[in-house]
N, C-alpha and C positions, 0 to 999 in steps of 0.2 A: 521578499516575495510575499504576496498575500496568497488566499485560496481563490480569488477568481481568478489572478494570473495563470496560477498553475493549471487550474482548469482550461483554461485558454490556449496556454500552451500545449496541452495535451488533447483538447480536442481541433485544432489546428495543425499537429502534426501524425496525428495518426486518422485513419481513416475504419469505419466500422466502430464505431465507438459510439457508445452510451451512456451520459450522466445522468445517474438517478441523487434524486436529493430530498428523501422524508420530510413530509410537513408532521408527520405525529407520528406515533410511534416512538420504538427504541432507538429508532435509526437517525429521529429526527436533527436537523441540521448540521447531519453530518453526510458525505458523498460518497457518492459507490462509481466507480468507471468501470464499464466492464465490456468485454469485445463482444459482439451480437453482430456482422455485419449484416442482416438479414432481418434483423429484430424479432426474431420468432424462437428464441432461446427459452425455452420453460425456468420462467424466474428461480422453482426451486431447484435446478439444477445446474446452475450458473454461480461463479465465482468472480468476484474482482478482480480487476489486474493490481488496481490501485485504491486506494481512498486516503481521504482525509477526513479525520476524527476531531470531533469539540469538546469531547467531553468522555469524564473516567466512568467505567463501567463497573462500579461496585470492587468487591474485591476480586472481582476475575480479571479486568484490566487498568489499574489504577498508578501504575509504577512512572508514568511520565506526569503526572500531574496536572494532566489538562484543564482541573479546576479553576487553575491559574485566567485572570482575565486577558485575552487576544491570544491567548496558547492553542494550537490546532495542531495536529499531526501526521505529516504526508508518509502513507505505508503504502509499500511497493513491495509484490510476490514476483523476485525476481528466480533465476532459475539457479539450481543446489550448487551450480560448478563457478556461477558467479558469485550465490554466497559464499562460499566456502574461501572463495579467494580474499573475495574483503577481508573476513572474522572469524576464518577458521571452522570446526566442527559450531553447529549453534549452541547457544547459549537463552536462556530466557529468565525473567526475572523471577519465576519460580523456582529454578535452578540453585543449587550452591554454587554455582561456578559465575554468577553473573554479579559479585561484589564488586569485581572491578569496573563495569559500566552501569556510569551516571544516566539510568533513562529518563530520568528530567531534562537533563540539558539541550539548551538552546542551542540550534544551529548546528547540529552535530549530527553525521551519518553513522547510524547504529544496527545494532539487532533490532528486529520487534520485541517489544519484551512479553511477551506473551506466542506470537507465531513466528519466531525465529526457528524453531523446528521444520518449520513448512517455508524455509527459504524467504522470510518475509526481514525488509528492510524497513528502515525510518527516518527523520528525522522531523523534529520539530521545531515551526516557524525558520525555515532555511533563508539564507538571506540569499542576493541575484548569485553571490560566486559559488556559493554548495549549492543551487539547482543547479548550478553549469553540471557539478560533476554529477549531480541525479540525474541527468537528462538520459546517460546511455544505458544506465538502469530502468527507465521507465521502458527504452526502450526492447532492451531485455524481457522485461517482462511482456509487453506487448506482442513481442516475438513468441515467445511462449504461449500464451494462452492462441496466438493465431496458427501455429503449427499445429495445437489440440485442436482447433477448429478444424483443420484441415483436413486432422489424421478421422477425427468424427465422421465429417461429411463422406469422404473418401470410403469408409468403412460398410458395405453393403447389413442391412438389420438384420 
């Protein structure tokens, strides 16, 4: 799968949704999805459901090695009860406990290695049969961030 698929697929099955995609900046050519279905979400107070990452962020996010040429990285904040099922309590590459996962690796559904804390998944450059199995995780997460929408709206100021 490329990144404009995935994008595709994701703004094709979910509805309320918004890709942002930095021309400068730190963010630049890398993607933000994020639920807004209103589009009136105060940017600095909104969070992604998803993105897809090009490139390593110094030594704060460097452990997958995005430097690599066509290497991108689809991160998905799915919800604690479905991390936990995949991989257990989290784990991140800051961690002593994350020797035993490769966050380089191709094709492979992982922790984040930096927001695994915050129920955050990954994998990078997935080929069509690992999006099958991301797909209900995206979904996950979309569910999520749109019951926070809910519970917000719902919530008198």
């Amino acid at each position: 799968m490329d990144q404009e698929a995935i994008i595709q697929y994701i703004t094709d099955t979910f509805t309320g949704i918004e890709v942002q995609r930095p021309t400068d900046g730190p963010g630049a050519g890398d993607t933000f999805i994020f639920y807004d279905p209103e589009h009136n979400l105060d940017p600095k107070h909104r969070m992604p459901f998803a993105t897809i990452v090009t490139k390593d962020y110094g030594d704060f996010d460097n452990a997958s090695h995005l430097h690599r040429p066509h290497v991108f990285r689809l991160n998905i904040g799915v919800g604690r009860e479905t991390f936990r099922a995949l991989f257990g309590p989290p784990v991140s590459a800051r961690s002593g406990e994350s020797a035993s996962v490769d966050f380089a690796a191709l094709d492979r559904l992982m922790p984040h290695p930096v927001y695994a804390p915050q129920s955050w998944v990954c994998v990078l450059n997935p080929s069509a049969e690992t999006f099958e199995a991301v797909k209900p995780l995206l979904a996950d997460a979309y569910a999520g961030v749109a019951t926070r929408h809910a519970r917000r709206a719902s919530t008198p100021d």
